[in-house]
C-alpha angles and dihedrals in degrees: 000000000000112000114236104264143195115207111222122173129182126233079205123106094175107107096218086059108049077040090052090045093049092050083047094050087053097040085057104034113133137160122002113308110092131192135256107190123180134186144137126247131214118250118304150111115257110198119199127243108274090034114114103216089225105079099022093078129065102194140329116261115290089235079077085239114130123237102221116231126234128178127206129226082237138089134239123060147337116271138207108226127181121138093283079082122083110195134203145195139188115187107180142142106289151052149269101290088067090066102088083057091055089045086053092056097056087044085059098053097047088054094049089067098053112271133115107242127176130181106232127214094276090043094269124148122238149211141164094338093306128094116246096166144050129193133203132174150173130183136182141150086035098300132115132204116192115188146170156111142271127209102228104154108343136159097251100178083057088050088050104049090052110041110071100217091059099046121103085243104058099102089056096047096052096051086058101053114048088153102064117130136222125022119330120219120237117236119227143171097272124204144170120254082208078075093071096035105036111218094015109157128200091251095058087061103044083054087054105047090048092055089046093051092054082233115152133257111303115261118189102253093232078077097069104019134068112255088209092056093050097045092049089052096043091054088053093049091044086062129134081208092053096039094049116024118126118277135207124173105275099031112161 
């Protein structure tokens, strides 16, 4: 059964925002309805809880420009995002083992737009044989929040000269380094969903997951949350303290 759900998307493409709004959602959730929020970030890499950013990127862009580092209050891997993502949250009442319904939902949707999606055995999404789709969680307190990204139309060969565990290099590098701490990404084969539906745009998908998940019509979040909560969280997650600490596997 579908939960009862409120679209929300952000007008922000700054990560330590859409971070800050899904940590609100989670902080103020109460009854039944939950929340699918959907947005696109700017360029970066976004590292999960237990990562150390360290050995989770190969290089910085060759424009010399660097690509900031963000890292999520969520588990699982480091991820490549631009505006080729589109990202996606539900926060709602539950636990982990919902998380094979949400998945579901996203699945659908792809589907829906033609391509032929498919959740792997780690919550990836799949296509084609190539991955066009992570997932991450954590839940508490009875409430869940799902999350994760879609390639829709993004630049791979970006994504694959900055994160470690797709560079030509990674096997070496692992082998190098079996002393490496915190939780180490898993290389596959990536692709865009935008390959099986030419011209497909983040947008298009985000329409059409919120119409597969029955959620409805998308508000702005600053409608329901507290500006001043999100402002004070983003500053923590835009930290130079949160990106960079020191991790070890089971960090709270």
């Amino acid at each position: 059964m579908k939960p009862q759900l409120q679209a929300l998307d952000s007008s922000f493409d700054y990560p330590p925002v859409n971070i800050a709004v899904e940590e609100a959602l989670r902080a103020g959730l109460d009854g039944t309805t939950g929340y699918l929020l959907t947005y696109v970030n700017a360029a970066c890499v976004i590292i999960g809880r237990n990562q150390s950013p360290e050995h989770e990127l190969a290089s910085q862009p060759d424009s010399g420009q660097a690509l900031p580092v963000y890292r999520r209050t969520s588990g699982g891997g480091a991820v490549f995002h631009d505006r080729g993502n589109l990202n996606w949250s539900f926060v709602v009442p539950g636990g982990l083992d919902d998380r094979a319904g949400l998945l579901a939902i996203v699945v659908d949707a792809l589907r829906a737009k033609g391509i032929p999606a498919s959740s792997g055995s780690r919550g990836e999404i799949m296509a084609g044989g190539y991955k066009i789709g992570g997932t991450a969680s954590a839940a508490g307190k009875g409430i869940l929040m799902f999350h994760g990204t879609v390639l829709v139309c993004t630049d791979l060969e970006m994504l694959q000269q900055v994160l470690a565990a797709h560079h030509p290099s990674y096997p070496g590098r692992l082998a190098a380094d079996l002393s490496r701490r915190g939780v180490a990404s898993i290389p596959s084969a990536v692709g865009n969903a935008a390959w099986f539906h030419p011209g497909l745009r983040p947008m298009d998908l985000s329409c059409a997951l919120v119409e597969t998940a029955g959620a409805a019509g998308a508000l702005d979040w600053a409608s329901i949350i507290d500006s001043g909560l999100v402002e004070k969280l983003a500053e923590k997650y835009a930290s130079h303290s949160w990106i960079y600490r020191i991790t070890q596997k089971g960090t709270p």
